[in-house]
RODO-2510 file (C-alpha; in nm, 4 decimals, decimal comma):
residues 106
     n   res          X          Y          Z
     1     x     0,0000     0,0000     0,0000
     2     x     0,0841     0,3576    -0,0824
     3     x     0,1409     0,6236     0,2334
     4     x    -0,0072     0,9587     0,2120
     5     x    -0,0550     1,2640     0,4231
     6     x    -0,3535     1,4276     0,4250
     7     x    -0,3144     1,7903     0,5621
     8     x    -0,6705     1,9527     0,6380
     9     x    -0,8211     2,3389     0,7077
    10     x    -1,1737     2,3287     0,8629
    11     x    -1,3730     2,6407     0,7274
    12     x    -1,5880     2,8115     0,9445
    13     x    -1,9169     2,5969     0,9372
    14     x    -1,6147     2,3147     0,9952
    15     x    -1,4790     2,4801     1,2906
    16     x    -1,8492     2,5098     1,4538
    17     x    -1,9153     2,0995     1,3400
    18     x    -1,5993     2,0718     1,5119
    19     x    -1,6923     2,2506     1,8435
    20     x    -2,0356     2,0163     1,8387
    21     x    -1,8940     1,7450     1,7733
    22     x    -1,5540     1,7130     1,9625
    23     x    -1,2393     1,5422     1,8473
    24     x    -1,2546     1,1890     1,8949
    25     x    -1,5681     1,2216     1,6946
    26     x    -1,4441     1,3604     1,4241
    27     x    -1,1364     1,1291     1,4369
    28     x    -1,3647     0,8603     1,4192
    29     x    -1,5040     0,9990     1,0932
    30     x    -1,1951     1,0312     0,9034
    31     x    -1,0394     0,6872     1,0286
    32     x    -1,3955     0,5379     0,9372
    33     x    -1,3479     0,7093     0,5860
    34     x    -1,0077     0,5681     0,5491
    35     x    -1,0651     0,2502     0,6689
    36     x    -1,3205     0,1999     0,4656
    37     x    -1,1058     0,2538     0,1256
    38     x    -0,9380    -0,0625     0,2535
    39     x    -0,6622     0,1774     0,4318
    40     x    -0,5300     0,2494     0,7594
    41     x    -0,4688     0,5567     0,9705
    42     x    -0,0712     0,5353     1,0842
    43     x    -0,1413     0,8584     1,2997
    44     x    -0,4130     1,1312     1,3290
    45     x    -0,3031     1,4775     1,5022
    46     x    -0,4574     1,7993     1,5440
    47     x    -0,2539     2,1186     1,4802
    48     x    -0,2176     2,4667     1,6072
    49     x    -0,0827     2,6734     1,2705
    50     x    -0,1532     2,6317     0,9019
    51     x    -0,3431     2,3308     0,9071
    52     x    -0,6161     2,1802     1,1459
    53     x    -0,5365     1,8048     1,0981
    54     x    -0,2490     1,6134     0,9742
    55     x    -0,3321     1,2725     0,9236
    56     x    -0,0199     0,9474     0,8042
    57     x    -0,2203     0,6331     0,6379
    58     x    -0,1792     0,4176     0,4073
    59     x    -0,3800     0,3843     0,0808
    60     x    -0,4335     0,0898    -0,1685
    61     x    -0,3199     0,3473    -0,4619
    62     x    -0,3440     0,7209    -0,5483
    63     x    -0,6580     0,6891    -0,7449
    64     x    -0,8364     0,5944    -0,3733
    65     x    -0,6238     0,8936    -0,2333
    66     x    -0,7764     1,1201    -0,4723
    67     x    -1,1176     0,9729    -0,4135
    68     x    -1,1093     1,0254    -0,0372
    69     x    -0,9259     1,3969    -0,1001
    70     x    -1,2728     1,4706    -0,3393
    71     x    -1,5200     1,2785    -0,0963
    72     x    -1,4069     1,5141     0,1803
    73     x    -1,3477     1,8117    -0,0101
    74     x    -1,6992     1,7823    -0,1520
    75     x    -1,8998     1,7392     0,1660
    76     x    -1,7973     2,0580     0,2915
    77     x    -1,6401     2,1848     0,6214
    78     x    -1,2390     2,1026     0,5456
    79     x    -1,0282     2,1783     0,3162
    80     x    -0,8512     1,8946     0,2674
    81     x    -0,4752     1,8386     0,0676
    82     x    -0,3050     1,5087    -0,0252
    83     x     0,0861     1,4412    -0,0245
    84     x     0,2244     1,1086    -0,1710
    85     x     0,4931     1,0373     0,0911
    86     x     0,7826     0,8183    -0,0093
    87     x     1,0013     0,5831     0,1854
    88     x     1,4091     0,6449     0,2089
    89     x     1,4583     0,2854    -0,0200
    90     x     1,2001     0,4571    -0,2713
    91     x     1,4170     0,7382    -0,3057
    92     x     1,6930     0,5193    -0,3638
    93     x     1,5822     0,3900    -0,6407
    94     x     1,4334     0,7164    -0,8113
    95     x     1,7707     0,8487    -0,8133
    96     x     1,9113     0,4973    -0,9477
    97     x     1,6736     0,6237    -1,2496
    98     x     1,8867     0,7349    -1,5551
    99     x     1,7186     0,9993    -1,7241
   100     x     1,8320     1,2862    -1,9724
   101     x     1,6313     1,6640    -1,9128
   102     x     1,7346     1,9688    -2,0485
   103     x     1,6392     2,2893    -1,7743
   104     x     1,4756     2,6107    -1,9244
   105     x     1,6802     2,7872    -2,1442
   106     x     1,9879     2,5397    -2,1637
***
């Protein structure tokens, strides 16, 4: 499975679902979402700064990342961003990749 983090604003009408509804509850809700993509949450946090919620889980592929990004996205309340996030191995072997690019104006 793929790992993602999914970085999240709440809007104003989010905020106030957020004040009714507490936390945990709305922890629930995203792990539930997740979950049932076939994924699983590595870590859920709330933050104090440019984004409400930073969730780690793991994905079957990035076509179900995208899904949940639009699910959330389209139900209103959050503002919700996707990041593909990569292991140290992976890395490894993108820069094993040979591969000839030319930069602007070279």
């Amino acid at each position: 499975m793929a790992k993602f983090l999914l970085k999240s604003t709440y809007t104003l009408d989010g905020i106030k679902g957020l004040m009714k509804d507490g936390g945990s509850k709305r922890a629930a809700a995203a792990t539930k979402a997740i979950e049932g993509l076939g994924g699983r949450v590595e870590s859920l946090s709330f933050g104090l700064g440019e984004h409400d919620t930073y969730v780690v889980c793991e994905l079957p592929d990035h076509k179900t990342a995208a899904a949940l990004a639009i699910a959330i996205r389209a139900a209103g309340g959050v503002d919700t961003r996707v990041t593909p996030l990569l292991t140290p191995e992976e890395v490894d072997e993108a820069t094993r990749q040979q591969l000839k690019y030319q930069s602007p104006g070279a």
